[in-house]
N, C-alpha and C positions, 0 to 999 in steps of 0.2 A: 642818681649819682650826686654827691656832694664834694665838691673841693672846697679845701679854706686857703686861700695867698692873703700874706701879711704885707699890709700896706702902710700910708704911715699918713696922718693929717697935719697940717703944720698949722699950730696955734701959738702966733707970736712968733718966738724963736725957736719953740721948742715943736719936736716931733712928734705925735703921740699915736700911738699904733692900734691900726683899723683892721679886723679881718674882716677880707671879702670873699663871702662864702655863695658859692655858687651851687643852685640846685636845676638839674635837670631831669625833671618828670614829664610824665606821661601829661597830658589834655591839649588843647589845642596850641600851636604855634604861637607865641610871643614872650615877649622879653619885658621883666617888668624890674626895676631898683631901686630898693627901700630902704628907710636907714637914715632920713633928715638928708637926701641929696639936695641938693640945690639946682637951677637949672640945666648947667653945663653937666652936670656930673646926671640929669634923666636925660642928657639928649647925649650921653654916648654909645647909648643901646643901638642906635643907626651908625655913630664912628666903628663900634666896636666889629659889628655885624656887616657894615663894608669891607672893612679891612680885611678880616679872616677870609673874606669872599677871594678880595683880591689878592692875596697870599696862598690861597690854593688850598682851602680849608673849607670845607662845608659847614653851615650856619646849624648848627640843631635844628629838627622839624618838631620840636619839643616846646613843653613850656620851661623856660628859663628864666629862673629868680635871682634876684640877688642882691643878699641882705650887706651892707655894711655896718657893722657893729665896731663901738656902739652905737645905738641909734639915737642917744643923746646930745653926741656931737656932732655938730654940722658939719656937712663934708662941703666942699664947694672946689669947684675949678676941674679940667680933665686930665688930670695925674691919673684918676682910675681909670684910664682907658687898659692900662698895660695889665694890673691885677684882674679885670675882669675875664680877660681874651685867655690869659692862663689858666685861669678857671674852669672855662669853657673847653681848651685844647685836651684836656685828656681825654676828653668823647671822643675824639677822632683817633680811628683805627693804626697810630703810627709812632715812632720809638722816639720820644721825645729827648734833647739833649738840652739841659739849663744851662744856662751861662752862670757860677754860684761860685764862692770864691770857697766855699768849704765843700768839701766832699757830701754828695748828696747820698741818702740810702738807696738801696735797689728800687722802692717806689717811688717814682717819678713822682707821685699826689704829693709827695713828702717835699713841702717847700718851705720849712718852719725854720732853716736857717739865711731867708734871705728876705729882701724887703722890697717889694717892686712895685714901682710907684713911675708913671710917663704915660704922658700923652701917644698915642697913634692915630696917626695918616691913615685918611682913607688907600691910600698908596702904598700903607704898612711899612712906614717906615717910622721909626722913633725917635726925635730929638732926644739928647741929653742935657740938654740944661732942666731939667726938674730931678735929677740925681741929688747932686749938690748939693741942697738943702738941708737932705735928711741923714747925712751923712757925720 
């Protein structure tokens, strides 16, 4: 399975838009993101993967990729917690509703008009001050 959520990197002032495309295949269990991450943004594979725990979502027993593109521009800091966990959610057997200020199509995968970009709590909760920015 492939999802793409459009994220956004902040360089300077300006926004410049990341897709985070997430692949979930077959081989052994683990979570690997490539893409010029920087520390905070490889160590949200365990935020990412708590959180859905602890929000009542099964973690894939899959291998899960997930490329940030481009991959010329450094991503840094945990704004991709929130596009990652999206990515990931449509695996799970359940009727997903977005929070999107424009009307979404029938497929749910279809996230191409919004930009989600925030940190997550292993608690699964999500500050809003990294909205703001990109806005």
């Amino acid at each position: 399975m492939l999802a793409t959520v459009l994220s956004s990197a902040l360089h300077g002032v300006d926004a410049l838009l990341v897709d985070v495309e997430v692949d979930i295949s077959g081989g052994l269990p683990q979570m690997a993101v490539v893409g010029l991450p920087d520390g905070a943004v490889r160590e949200s594979k365990d935020r990412v993967r708590s959180a859905l725990r602890n929000s009542g979502f099964q973690f894939p027993g899959r291998r899960v990729t997930i490329n940030l593109a481009p991959a010329d521009l450094k991503k840094d800091g945990s704004a991709y917690d929130l596009p990652m966990a999206i990515g990931i959610l449509p695996e799970q057997p359940i009727d997903l509703e977005l929070k999107c200020p424009v009307p979404l199509t029938p497929d749910v995968r279809d996230k191409s008009h919004c930009i989600y970009r925030g940190h997550y709590h292993t608690d699964y909760t999500i500050p809003s001050e990294y909205f703001v920015p990109d806005v």
